[in-house]
C-alpha positions as CSV (number, residue, x, y, z in Angstrom):
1,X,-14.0,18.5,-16.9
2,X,-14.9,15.0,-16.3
3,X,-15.0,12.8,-19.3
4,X,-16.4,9.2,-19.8
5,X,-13.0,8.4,-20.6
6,X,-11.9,9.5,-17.2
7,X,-14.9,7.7,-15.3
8,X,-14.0,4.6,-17.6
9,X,-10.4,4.4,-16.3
10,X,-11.8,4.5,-12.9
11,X,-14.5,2.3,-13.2
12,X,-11.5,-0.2,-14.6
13,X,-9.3,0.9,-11.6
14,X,-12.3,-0.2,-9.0
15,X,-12.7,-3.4,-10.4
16,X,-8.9,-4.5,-10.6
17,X,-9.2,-3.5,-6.9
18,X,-11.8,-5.7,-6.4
19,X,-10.6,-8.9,-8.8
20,X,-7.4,-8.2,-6.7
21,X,-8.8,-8.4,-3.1
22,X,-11.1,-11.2,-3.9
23,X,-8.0,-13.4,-5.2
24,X,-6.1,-12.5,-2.2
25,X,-8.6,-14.3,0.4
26,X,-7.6,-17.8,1.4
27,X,-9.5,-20.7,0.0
28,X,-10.4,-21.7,3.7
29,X,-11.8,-18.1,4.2
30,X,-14.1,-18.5,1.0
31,X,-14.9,-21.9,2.7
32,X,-15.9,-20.9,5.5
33,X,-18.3,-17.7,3.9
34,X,-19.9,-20.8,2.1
35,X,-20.5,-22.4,4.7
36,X,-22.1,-19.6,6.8
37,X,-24.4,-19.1,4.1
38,X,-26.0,-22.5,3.8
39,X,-29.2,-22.9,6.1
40,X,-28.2,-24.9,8.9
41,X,-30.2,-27.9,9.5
42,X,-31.5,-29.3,12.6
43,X,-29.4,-32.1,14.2
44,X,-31.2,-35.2,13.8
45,X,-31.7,-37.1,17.6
């Protein structure tokens, strides 16, 4: 049987994962996602 307890624990277990991996990437790597998502402008002439 699968109780809400159970899916609870999980649900905690996923997002440990996930605080985990995201503290683990390099400030220049979050830099650079930043910067990919900005619009890029034209270059003025």
């Amino acid at each position: 049987m699968y109780s809400i307890e159970m899916a609870y624990a999980r649900m905690r277990e996923l997002q440990d994962l996930a605080n985990r991996s995201r503290a683990h990437q390099s400030t220049a790597a979050r830099r650079a996602e930043a910067a990919e998502a900005r619009p890029r402008r034209a270059k003025k002439r």
